[in-house]
N, C-alpha and C positions, 0 to 999 in steps of 0.2 A: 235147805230143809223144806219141808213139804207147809211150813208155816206161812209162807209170802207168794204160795203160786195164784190166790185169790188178791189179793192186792197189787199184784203184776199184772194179772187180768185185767181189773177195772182201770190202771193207769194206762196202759193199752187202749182200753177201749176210749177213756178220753180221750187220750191223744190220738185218735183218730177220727175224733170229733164223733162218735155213736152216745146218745143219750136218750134212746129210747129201748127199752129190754122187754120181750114176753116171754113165756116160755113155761113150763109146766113142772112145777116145782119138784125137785129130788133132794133127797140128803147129802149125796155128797157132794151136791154143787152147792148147800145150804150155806156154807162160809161165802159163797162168791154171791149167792143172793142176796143173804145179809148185807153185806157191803154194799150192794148194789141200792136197796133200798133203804139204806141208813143214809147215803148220799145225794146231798137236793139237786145235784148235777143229772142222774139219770130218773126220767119217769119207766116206772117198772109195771109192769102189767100179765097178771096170774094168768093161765090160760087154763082153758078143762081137758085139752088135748092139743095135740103137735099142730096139727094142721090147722089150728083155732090160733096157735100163737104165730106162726107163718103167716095166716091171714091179717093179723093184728099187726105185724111188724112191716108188712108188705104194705100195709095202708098209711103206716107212719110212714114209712119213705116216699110215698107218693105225693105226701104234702109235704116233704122237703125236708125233712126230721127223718135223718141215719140211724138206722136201726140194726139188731140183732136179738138174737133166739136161744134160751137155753132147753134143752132136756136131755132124756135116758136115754141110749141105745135101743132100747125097747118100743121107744116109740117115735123112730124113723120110719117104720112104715106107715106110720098113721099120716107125717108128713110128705109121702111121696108127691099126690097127686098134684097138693100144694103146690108144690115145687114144679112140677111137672107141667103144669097146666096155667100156671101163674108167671110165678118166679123167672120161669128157663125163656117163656116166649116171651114174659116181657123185658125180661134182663133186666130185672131186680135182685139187687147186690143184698142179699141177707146171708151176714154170719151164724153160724150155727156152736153154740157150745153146747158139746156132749158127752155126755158123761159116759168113757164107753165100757160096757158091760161085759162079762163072760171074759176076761183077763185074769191074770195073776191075781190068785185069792179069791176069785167069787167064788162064794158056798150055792145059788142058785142055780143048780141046772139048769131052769127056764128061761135063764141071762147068757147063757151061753151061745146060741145059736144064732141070735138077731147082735153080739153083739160081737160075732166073730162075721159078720156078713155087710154090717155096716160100712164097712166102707169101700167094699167090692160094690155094693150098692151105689153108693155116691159115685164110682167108677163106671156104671154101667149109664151114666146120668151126662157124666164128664165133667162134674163136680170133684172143683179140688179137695182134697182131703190131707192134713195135718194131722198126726199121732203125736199127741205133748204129752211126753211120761218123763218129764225129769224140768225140774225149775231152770237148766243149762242154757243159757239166750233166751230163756221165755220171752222175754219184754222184747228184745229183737224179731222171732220166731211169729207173737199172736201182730206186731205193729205190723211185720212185714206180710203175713196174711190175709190181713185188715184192708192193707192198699191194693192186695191184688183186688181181692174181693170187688173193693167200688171201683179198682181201676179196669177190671174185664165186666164189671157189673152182672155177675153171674154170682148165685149163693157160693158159699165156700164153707168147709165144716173143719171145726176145730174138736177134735176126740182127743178128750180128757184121761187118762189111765188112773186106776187105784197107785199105780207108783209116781207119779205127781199129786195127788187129792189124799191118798189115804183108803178110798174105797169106802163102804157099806162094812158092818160087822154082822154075822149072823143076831 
């Protein structure tokens, strides 16, 4: 049931020792923020945009504190350059959790377009890319993600589906 896919997450992410989170607050990753900032294990840190909370996480793992990144589909492109310019030459390992947009059930048009492109985009970059739309091995699925991520030390993005989370309601 779509009730434990946020608490698979965060167990995940301990267990891969990441305890540092920014990311730019959305609703339907609200269950997995909540957790995340309810527990004294991870320091969680709001961002005003994608590429503010890249910056933020990219700085924690520099002083040795394993990081990751939540947002929208929507605002991958704000994160490009981040990534691009940052991340990719210095090969800094930031996971990305994304809430991806324009799938089964969005009423948004406007969510459609960035968030059917999303991860062609992460492909044109060579950033791996993970679609988790069912709670099936999750905890297998984000740990085994997790390792590549720090083990190729390249970002890696985890895309969230409304058929794992639930989605946005009009």
């Amino acid at each position: 049931m779509k009730n434990d896919w946020a608490n698979t997450i965060v167990n995940a992410l301990k267990e891969s020792g990441i305890s540092f989170v920014s990311g730019v607050p959305d609703s339907s990753l609200s269950k997995l923020i909540n957790l995340l900032e309810e527990d004294n294990y991870f320091t969680v840190v709001p961002a005003t945009r994608e590429e503010e909370a890249i910056g933020i996480a990219a700085g924690a793992y520099v002083s040795g504190v394993k990081s990751a990144v939540y947002m929208q589909s929507s605002g991958v492109g704000n994160s490009i350059n981040a990534l691009a310019s940052l991340c990719l030459p210095a090969r800094i390992p930031i996971p990305m959790l994304i809430n991806l947009r324009g799938e089964v059930g969005e009423f948004n048009i406007s969510q459609v377009f960035m968030g059917r492109s999303t991860p062609r985009i992460f492909d044109e970059f060579n950033i791996a890319t993970y679609i988790l739309d069912s709670d099936y091995k999750l905890q297998e699925k984000v740990v085994g993600a997790l390792k590549l991520c720090y083990a190729s030390h390249q970002p890696l993005a985890l895309c969230l589906t409304p058929l794992l989370h639930g989605g946005k309601n009009a």
